[in-house]
VEXDO-142791 format. One line per field, with one value per residue (C-alpha): residue in three letters; x, y, z. Coordinates in nm, 3 decimals. Layout:
# VEXDO-142791
rest ALA_...
c1 X_...
c2 Y_...
c3 Z_...
//
This chain:
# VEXDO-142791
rest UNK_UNK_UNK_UNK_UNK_UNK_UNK_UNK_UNK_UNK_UNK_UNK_UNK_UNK_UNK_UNK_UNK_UNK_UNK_UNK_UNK_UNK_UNK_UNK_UNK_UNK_UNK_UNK_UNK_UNK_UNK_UNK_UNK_UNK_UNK_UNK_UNK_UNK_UNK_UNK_UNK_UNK_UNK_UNK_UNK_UNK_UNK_UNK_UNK_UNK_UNK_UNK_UNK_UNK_UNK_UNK_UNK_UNK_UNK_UNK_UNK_UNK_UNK_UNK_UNK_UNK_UNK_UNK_UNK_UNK_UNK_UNK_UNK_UNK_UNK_UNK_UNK_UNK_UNK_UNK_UNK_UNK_UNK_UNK_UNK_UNK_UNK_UNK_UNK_UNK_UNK_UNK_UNK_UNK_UNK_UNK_UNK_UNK_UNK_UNK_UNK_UNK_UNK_UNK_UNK_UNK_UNK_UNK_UNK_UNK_UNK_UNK_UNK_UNK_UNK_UNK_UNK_UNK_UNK_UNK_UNK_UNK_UNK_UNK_UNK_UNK_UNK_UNK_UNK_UNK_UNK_UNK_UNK_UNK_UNK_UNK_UNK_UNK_UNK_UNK_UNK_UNK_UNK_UNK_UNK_UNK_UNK_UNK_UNK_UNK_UNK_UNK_UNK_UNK_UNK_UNK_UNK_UNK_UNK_UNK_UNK_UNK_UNK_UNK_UNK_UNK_UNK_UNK_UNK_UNK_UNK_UNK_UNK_UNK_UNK_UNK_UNK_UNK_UNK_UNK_UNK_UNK_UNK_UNK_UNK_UNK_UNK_UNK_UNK_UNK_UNK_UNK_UNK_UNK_UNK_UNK_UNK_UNK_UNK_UNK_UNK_UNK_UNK_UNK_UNK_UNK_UNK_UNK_UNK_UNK_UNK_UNK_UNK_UNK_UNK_UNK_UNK_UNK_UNK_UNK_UNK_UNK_UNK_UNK_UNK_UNK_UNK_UNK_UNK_UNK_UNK_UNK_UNK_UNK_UNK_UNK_UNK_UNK_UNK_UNK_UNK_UNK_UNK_UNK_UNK_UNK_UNK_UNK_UNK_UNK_UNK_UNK_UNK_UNK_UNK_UNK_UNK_UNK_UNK_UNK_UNK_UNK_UNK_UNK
c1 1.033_0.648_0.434_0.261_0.583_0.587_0.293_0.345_0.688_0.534_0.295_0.538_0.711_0.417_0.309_0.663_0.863_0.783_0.722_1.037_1.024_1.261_1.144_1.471_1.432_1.110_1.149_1.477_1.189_0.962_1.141_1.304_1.000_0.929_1.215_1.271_1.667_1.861_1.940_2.076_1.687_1.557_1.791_1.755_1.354_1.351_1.550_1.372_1.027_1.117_1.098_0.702_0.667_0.854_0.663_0.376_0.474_0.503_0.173_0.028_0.255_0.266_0.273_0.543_0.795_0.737_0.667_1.097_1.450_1.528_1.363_1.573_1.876_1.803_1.709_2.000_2.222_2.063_2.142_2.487_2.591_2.417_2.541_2.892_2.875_2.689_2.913_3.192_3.005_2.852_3.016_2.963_2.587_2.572_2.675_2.467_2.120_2.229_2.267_1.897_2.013_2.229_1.869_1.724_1.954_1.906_1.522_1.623_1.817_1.655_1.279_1.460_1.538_1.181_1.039_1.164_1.291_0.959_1.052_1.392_1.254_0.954_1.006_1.100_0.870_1.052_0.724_0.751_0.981_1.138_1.264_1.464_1.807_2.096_2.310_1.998_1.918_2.299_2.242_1.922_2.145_2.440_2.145_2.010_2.364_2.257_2.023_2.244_2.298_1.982_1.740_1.776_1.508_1.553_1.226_1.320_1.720_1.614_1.308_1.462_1.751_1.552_1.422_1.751_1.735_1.461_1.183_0.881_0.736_0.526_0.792_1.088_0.857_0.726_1.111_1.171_0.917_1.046_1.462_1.329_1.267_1.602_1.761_1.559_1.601_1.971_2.020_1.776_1.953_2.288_2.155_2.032_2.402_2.597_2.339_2.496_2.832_2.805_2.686_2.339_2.040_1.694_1.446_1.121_0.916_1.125_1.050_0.649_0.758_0.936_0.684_0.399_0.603_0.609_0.256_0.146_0.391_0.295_-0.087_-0.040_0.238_-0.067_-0.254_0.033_0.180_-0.149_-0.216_0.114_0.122_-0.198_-0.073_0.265_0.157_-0.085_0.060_0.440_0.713_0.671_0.407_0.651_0.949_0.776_0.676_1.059_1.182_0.936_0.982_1.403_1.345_1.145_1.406_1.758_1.561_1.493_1.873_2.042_1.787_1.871_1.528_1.487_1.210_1.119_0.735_0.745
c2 -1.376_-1.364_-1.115_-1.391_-1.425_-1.065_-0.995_-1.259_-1.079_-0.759_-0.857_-0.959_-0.694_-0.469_-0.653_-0.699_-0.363_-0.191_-0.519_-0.611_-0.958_-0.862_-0.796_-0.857_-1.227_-1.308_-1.190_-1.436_-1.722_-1.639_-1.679_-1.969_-2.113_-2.025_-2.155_-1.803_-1.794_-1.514_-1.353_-1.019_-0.834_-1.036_-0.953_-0.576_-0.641_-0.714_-0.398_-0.154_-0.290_-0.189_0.193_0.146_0.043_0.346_0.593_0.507_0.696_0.996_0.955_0.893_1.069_1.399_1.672_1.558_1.544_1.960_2.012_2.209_2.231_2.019_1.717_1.715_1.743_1.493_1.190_1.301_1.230_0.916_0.781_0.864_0.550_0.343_0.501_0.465_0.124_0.020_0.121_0.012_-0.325_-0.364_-0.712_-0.833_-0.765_-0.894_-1.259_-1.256_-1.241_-1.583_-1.678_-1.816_-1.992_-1.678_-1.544_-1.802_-1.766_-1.375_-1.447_-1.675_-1.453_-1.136_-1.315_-1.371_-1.014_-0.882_-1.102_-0.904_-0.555_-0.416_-0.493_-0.329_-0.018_0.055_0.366_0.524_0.860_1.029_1.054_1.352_1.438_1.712_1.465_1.315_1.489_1.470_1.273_1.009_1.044_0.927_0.648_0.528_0.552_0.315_0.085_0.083_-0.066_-0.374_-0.423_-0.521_-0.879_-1.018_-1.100_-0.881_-0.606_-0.281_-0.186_-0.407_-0.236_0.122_0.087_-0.066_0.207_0.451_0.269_0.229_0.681_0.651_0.711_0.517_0.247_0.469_0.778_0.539_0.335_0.662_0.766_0.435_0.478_0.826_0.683_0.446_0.711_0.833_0.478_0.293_0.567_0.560_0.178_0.140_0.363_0.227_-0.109_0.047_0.206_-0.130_-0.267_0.031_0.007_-0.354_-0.342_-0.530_-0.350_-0.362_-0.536_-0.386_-0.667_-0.639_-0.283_-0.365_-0.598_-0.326_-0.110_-0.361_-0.501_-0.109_-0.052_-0.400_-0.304_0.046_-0.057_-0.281_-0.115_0.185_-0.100_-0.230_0.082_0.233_-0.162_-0.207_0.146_0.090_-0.290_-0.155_0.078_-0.153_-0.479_-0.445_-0.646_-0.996_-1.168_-1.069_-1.194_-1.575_-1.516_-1.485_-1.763_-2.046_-1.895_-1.893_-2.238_-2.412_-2.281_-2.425_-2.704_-2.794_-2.663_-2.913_-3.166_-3.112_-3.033_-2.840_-2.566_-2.489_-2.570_-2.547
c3 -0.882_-0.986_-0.883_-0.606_-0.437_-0.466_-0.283_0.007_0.063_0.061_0.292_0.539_0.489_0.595_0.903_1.023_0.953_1.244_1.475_1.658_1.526_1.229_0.880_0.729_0.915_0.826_0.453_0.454_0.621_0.363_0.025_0.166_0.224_-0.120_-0.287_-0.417_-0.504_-0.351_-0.673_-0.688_-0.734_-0.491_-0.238_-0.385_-0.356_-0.010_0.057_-0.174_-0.056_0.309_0.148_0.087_0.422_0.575_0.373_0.555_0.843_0.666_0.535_0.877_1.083_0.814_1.013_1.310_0.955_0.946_1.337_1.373_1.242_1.557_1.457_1.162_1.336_1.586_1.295_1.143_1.423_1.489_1.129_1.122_1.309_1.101_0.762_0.883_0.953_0.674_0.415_0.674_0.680_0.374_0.221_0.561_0.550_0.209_0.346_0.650_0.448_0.317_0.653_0.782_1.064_1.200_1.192_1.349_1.664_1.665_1.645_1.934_2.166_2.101_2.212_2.514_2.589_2.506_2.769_3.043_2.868_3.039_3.361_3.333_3.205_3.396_3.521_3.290_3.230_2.883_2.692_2.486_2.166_2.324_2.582_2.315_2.314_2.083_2.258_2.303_1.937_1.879_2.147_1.981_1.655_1.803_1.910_1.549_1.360_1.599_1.341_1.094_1.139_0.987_1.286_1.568_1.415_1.344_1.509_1.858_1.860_1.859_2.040_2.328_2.264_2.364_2.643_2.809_2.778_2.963_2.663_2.739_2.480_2.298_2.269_2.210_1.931_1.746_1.718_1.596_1.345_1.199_1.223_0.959_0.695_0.629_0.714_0.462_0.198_0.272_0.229_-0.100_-0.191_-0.185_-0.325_-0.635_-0.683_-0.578_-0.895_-1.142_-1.049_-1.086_-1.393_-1.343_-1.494_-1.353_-1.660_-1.686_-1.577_-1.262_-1.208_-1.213_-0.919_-0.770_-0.772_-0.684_-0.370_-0.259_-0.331_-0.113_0.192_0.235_0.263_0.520_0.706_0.703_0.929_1.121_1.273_1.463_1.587_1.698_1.858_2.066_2.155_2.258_2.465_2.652_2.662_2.616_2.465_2.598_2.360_2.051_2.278_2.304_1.954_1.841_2.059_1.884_1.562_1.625_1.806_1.540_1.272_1.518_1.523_1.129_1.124_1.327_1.208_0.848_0.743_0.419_0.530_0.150_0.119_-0.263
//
């Protein structure tokens, strides 16, 4: 991987992390594009990168991270589920990043559902954190191991999680946003011990890309997350759901056409 590659994955990675268009998904789009191989750093990169991003809410959203005890508690419900199942799950999730077109149809299907997810949750008047309760923190946190196949979005599971507890767009997104922290330390994490246990060391030239790929996704994650916020809270779900149907559409299509989508 050269540092160019690098920083167009990293900038994906910023703009997309806490859109529910899946970062994962477009990260897989991009390298293939690319013709970056799937190597074992790359797929660690796209991972580890995902880390930068996150830490750009605690940057911007630094003093909800030491508001109680409570808030603690409740992120740390909501990640169980999805720590469970990963290690559970993990060979399984292994495969499906090599799997473009199951992202392609999760793209697909999960466009579909944000088209009308604001209708079905219109009502709903949950706007505060206090409103968020531990057995809706473990809800959201069921809704979040959704995100697991490659595609569906982290961002769009656990948002719309708390939607279905009655959170509004703006309280279910911001909850989103902080569930991220622990998740994404939690799985780069893991990746950097499945890459010790298997043996594979991390050269030095990689760790500059490492390190750069951070740098590049946590600036522009700093510029996503207010945008998207404001958006959200405006103009709902439904331009992102059209978004992932032509994007999931356009990929089925080059699938059962047998077009190569690498553009280099």
């Amino acid at each position: 991987m050269t540092y160019f590659e690098a920083f167009i994955i990293a900038v994906v990675e910023g703009l997309t992390e806490f859109l529910p268009i899946s970062s994962t998904g477009h990260m897989m789009i991009t390298t293939a594009l690319f013709g970056v191989e799937p190597t074992p750093f790359v797929k660690l990169f796209t991972i580890a990168i995902q880390l930068g991003a996150i830490l750009s809410v605690v940057v911007l959203y630094f003093k909800r991270f030491f508001k109680s005890i409570d808030f603690y508690f409740k992120l740390l419900i909501a990640f169980i589920p999805a720590a469970i199942f990963g290690v559970l799950l993990s060979d399984y999730i292994d495969a499906a990043l090599e799997n473009l077109m199951g992202v392609a149809v999760a793209l697909f299907l999960g466009g579909i559902v944000l088209i009308f997810v604001d209708k079905w949750f219109i009502t709903n008047n949950f706007d505060e954190e206090k409103d968020i309760t531990y057995p809706i923190a473990l809800k959201i946190g069921l809704f979040q191991c959704l995100a697991m196949w490659p595609g569906m979005s982290r961002s769009a599971s656990t948002i719309i999680g708390g939607m279905t507890q009655k959170l509004t767009r703006k309280n279910a997104a911001e909850f989103s946003f902080f569930l991220a922290v622990p998740t994404m330390f939690a799985a780069t994490a893991k990746k950097l011990l499945d890459f010790y246990k298997e043996g594979i060391t991390i050269q030095s030239e990689e760790i500059g890309i490492l390190l750069f790929g951070n740098v590049i996704a946590f600036i522009v994650a700093l510029i996503a997350i207010k945008s998207f916020i404001g958006y959200l809270s405006k103009n709902g779900f439904k331009a992102f759901g059209w978004y992932r149907i032509i994007v999931g559409g356009i990929l089925i299509l080059l699938f059962l056409l047998e077009i190569p989508i690498a553009i280099i």
